[in-house]
N, C-alpha and C positions, 0 to 999 in steps of 0.2 A: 391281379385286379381284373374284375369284369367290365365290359365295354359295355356303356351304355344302349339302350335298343330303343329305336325312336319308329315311333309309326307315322306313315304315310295317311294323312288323311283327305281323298279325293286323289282321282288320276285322269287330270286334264293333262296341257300340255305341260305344266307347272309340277305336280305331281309324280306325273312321271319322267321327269327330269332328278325330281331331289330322290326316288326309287332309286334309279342310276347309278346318281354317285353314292348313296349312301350303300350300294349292294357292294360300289368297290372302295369302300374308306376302311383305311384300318382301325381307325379309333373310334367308330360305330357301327353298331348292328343294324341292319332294318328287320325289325318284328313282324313287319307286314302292313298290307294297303289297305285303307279300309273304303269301300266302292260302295255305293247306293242301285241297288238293282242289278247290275252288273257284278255276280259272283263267278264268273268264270275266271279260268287261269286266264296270268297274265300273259303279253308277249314276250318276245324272245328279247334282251335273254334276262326277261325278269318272270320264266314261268315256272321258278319253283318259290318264290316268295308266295307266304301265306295271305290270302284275300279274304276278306270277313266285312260284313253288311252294320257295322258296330264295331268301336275300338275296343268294348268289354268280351270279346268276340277270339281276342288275341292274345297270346302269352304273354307276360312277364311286359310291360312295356314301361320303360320310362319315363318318355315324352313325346309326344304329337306335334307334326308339321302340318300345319294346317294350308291346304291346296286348294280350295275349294274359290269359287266367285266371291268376288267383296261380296256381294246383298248377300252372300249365305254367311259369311264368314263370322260374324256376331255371335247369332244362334249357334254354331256349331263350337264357339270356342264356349261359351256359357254350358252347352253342354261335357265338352272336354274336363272343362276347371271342377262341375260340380263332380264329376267321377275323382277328382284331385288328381290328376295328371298333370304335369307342365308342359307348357306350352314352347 
C-alpha cells in the first residue's frame, strides 16, 4: 500500500514545522512545499524536498496543509479545492 503524500503549502514558522515531521513520518510522504517567490532549496535538513511556486507544480499529491496567514488562508484553500485536492 502507498503512503499518502501531502504538500506543504507556505513555509512560515508553521509550515515548516509540519515539512519536519512529515519528512520523518512513516505513514506519509511529503510531495513538497509550495513557496510564493521564494523557489530556492530549502534548509537543512529539508534541502532535498521538492519546492514549486504552485501545488499543480508537484507530483502526485494527495492532499495539502495549508500554512499560510489566516487573511490568506480562504483564498488559498478555494484555490486548492477547486484543483480537487483535500485539504
Amino acid at each position: 500500500m502507498t503512503r499518502p503524500r501531502l504538500a506543504v503549502v507556505g513555509f512560515g514558522r508553521l509550515g515548516g514545522a509540519c515539512a519536519t515531521v512529515l519528512r520523518d513520518c512513516r505513514d506519509l510522504d511529503l510531495a513538497g512545499v509550495v513557496r510564493h517567490g521564494k523557489l530556492t532549496a530549502l534548509p537543512q535538513p529539508l534541502e532535498h524536498v521538492a519546492v514549486a511556486g504552485h501545488l499543480r507544480d508537484l507530483e502526485h499529491v494527495d492532499a495539502a496543509l495549508i500554512c499560510v496567514p489566516a487573511e490568506q488562508a480562504l483564498a488559498v484553500a478555494r484555490e486548492i479545492l477547486q484543483q480537487r485536492v483535500p485539504l
